[in-house]
C-alpha positions as CSV (number, residue, x, y, z in Angstrom):
1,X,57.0,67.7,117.8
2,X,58.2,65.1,120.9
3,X,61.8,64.5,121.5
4,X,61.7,61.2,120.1
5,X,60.0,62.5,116.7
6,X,62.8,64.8,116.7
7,X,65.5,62.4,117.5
8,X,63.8,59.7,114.7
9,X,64.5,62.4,112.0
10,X,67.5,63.7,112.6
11,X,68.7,59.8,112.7
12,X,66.8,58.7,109.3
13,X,68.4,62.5,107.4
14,X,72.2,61.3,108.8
15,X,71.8,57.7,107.2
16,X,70.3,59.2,104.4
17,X,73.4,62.0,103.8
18,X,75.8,59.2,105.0
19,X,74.3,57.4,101.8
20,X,74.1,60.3,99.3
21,X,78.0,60.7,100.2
22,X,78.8,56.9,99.7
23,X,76.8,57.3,96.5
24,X,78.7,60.4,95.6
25,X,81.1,58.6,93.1
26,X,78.5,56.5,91.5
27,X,77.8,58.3,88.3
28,X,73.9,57.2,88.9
29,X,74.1,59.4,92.0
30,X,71.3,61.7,91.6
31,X,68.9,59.3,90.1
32,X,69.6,56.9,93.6
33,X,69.7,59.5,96.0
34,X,67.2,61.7,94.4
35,X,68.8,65.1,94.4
36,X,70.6,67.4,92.4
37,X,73.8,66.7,91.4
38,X,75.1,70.1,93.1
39,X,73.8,68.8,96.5
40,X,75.3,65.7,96.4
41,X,79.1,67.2,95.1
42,X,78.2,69.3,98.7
43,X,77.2,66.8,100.6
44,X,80.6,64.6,99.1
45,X,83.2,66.9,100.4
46,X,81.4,67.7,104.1
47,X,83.4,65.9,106.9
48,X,81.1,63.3,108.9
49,X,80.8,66.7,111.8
50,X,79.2,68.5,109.6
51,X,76.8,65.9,108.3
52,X,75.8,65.1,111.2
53,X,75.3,68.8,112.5
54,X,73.0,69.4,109.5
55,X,71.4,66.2,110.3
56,X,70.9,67.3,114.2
57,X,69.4,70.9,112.3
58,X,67.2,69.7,109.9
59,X,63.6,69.7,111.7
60,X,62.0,67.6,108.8
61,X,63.2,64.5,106.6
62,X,65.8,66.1,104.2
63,X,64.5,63.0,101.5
64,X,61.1,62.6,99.5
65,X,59.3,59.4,98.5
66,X,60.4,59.0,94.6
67,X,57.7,57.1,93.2
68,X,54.6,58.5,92.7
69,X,51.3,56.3,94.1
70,X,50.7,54.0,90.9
71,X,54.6,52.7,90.6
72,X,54.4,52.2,94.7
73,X,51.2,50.1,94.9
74,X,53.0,48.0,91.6
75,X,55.6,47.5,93.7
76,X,53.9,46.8,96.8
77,X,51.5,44.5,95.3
78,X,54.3,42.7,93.1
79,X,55.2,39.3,95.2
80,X,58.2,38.6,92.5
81,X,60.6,40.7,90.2
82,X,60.3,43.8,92.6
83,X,64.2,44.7,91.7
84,X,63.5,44.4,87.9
85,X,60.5,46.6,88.0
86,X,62.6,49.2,90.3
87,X,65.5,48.6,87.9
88,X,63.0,49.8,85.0
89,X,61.5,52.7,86.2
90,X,64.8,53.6,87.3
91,X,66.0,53.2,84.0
92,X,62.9,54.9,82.6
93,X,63.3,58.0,84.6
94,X,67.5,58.5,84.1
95,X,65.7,58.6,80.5
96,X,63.4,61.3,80.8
């Protein structure tokens, strides 16, 4: 992998722990950020050092893509009500 691949990552996993942290006291946590609720109560009490070292460690995105290919190509394909549909399978999969 090239330096700049490298760098890209480690940027996208620190905004994306940054988030899961700001998301921490949202009681919807895990269904937004898409981990376990134990990761996220680790990730809430890490100073910003030590997100950003695991960020700087982590050789791969830390996140996956939520939606399998079906609810993606809806979306995509959807020119209107894109944050209703999201707000229903969201809803849908909290439910399941």
């Amino acid at each position: 992998m090239d330096e700049t691949t490298r760098k890209d990552i480690a940027g996208l996993n620190r905004r994306y722990l940054y988030l899961v942290r700001q998301l921490a006291s949202d009681e919807q946590s895990s269904l937004l950020a898409g981990m376990p609720g134990e990761a996220i109560e680790l990730i809430k009490h890490m100073t910003l050092d030590e997100l950003e070292a695991l960020a700087e460690d982590m050789v791969a995105p830390c996140f996956t893509f939520k939606f399998n290919e079906a609810t993606f190509r809806t979306l995509v394909e959807r020119k209107i009500s894109r944050r209703e549909y999201m707000t229903n399978i969201l809803a849908a999969q909290s439910q399941s």
